[in-house]
N, C-alpha and C positions, 0 to 999 in steps of 0.2 A: 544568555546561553547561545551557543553558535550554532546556527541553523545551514545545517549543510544541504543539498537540492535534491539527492537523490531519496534520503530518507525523509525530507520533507513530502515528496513524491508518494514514495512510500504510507506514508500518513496518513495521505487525503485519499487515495484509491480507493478504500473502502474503510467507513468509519461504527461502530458500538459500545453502547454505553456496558459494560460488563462488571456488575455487582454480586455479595453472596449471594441477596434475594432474587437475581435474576435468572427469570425462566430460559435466558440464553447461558447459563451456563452450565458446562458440557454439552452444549447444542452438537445433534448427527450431523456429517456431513452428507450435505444430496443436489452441489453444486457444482462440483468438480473431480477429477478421476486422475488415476496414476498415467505420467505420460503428455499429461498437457503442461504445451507451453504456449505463453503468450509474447507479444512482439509489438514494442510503442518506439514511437519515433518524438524526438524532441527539436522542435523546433524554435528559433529565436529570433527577436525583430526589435532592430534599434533605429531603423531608418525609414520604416514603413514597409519590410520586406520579410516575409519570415525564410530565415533560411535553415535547411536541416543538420542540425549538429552535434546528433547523438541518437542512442539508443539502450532501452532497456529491454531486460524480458523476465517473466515469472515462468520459471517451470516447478513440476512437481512429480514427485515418482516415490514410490513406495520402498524402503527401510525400514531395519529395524535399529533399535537403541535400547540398551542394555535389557536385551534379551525382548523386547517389546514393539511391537506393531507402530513402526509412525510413516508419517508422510517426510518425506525429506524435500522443504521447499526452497528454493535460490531465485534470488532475486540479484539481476547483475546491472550496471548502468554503467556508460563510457562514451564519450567524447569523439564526435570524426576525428580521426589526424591531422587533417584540414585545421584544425580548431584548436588543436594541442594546445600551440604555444599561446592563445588568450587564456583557457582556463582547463586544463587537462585532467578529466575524470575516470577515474578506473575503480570505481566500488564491485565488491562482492557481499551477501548478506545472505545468511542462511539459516533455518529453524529446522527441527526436529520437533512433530507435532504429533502429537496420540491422536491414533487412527480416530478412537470409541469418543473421545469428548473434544477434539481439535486445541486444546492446551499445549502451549511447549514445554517442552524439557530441556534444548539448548538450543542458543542464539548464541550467534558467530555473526561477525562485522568484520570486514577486512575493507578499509576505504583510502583512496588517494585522492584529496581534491584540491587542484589547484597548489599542491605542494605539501601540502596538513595530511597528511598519514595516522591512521587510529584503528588498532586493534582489540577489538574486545569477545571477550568469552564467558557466556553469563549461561551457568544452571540452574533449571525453577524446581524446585521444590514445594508443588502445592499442599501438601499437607502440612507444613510447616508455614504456609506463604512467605517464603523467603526465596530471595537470586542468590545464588555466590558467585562474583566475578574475583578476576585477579587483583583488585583492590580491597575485598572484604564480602560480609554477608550484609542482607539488607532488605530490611522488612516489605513483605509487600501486600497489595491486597487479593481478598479473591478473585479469579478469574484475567488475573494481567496477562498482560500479553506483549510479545514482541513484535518488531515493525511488520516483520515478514506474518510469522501464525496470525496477527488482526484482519491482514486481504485477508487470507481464507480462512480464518475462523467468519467475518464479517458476511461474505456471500451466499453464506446459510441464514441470512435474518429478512424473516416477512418483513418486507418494509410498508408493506400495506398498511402496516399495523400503524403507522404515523399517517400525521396529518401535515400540511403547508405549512412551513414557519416552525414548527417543533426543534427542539434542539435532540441531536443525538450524541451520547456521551461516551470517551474513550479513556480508560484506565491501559497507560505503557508504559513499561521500563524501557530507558535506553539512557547510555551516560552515566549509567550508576544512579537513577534517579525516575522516582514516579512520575508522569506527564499524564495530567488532565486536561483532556481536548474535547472537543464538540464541531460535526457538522450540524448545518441547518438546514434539515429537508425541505426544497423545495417545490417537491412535486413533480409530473412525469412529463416530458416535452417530446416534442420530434427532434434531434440533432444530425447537422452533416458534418461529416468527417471527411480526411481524406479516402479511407476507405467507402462510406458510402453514406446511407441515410438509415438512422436505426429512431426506433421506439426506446426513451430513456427515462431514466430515475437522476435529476438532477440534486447537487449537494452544495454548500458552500460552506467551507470549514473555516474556523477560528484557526490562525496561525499566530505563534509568537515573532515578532520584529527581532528580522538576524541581519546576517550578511549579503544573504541573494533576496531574500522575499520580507513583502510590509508584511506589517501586522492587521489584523482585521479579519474582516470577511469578505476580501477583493479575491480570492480563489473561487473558482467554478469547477465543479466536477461531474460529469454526466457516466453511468453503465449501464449496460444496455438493460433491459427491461422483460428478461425472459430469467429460464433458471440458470442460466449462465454467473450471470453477474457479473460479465465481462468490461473491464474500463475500457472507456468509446475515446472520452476526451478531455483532457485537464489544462484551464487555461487561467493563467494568471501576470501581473506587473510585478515586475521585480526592479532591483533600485537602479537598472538602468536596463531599460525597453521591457520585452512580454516576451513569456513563453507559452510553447501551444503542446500540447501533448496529445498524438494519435494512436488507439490504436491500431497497426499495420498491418497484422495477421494473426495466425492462432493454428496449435493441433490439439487432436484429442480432444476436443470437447467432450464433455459428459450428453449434452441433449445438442441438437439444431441449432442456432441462433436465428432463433424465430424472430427476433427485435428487430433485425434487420428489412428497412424496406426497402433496400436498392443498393445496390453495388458501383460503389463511384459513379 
């Protein structure tokens, strides 16, 4: 399966295992607020240098959807100019998420990477557990989730609740097709960023072997360690040099970011 960067991104920010029996499903939200956005810089090193050559952002702001309360999340990713002509990225990726249980209702994909163009538009229907895209209907299971509604449906989960080494498990459609994922909690560390020095919740997810990233558990993911649940830092080898992921700034936070102990 072809593993593209910015949804692979997307993947590891924030990772749960979401079953019918699980007490995370319909989980409240009480991590995030209408209005915030977040701001990561991607950075890349093939010569021992990491240089800046992109960026993403998650914002979120309150919508409604046929006739019903949701969050409208966007998550965008793109390429310096500078950088174009090696591998030029221009994705958009969007969910409509019910305020009351953080489930989507529609996921939208609009992506350009490196030339590969892929438009998709998938409807959930959870009482049916079924998607409908423009290819067909397609069975799914309780509580799936898209790339975008997993970050914040994820940022609502006591992670207290684990222990070192645990595997945490992710049930997604994307592609026309169910993906069973897992991080493996690591447990809490100090991490510097370019932004600064924060208290974190570190992760390292199972990835499938694509195009840009191995397979394994060579990915690192650290967020910050308050109720935020803010991604600090994603660093990983890909099949020629590493990339670093920081996050650069933020609005509208819902609390403080308390994690934080020092400012660059």
């Amino acid at each position: 399966m072809r593993r593209k960067i910015f949804s692979t991104l997307l993947l590891v920010v924030f990772s749960v295992h979401l079953t019918a029996d699980d007490e995370f499903c319909g989980i409240r939200n009480s991590s995030f607020s209408s209005g915030e956005r977040i701001t990561l810089k991607v950075f890349y090193n093939v010569v021992g240098i990491y240089v800046d050559a992109g960026t993403a952002t998650f914002t979120a702001s309150l919508d409604s959807y046929n006739g019903k309360p949701v969050y409208h999340a966007v998550g965008e990713g793109w390429t310096n100019s500078s950088y174009d002509w090696i591998f030029k990225v221009r994705d958009r990726y969007e969910s409509y998420i019910d305020t009351n249980t953080l489930k989507p209702y529609r996921f939208i994909r609009n992506i350009d990477e490196g030339g590969y163009k892929k438009y998709e538009n998938a409807s959930f229907n959870h009482e049916a557990q079924t998607v409908i895209t423009t290819k067909g209907v397609y069975k799914t299971k309780p509580c799936v989730q898209d790339v975008i509604s997993a970050v914040y449906y994820a940022r609502n989960i006591d992670f207290d609740k684990y222990k070192p080494g645990e595997k945490i498990y992710l049930s997604l459609f994307l592609d026309d097709e169910i993906h069973e994922m897992y991080v493996r909690y690591m447990g809490k560390e100090t991490v510097k960023t370019r932004y600064g020095k924060f208290r974190a919740i570190k992760f390292k997810p199972l990835l499938i072997k694509g195009t840009i990233f191995e397979g394994g558990e060579k990915m690192t993911v650290w967020v910050s360690d308050d109720g935020n649940r803010l991604p600090l830092r994603i660093e990983s080898p890909i099949v020629v040099g590493n990339i670093k992921v920081d996050m650069m700034g933020y609005r509208n936070l819902r609390y403080p970011l308390s994690s934080m102990i020092k400012f660059r």
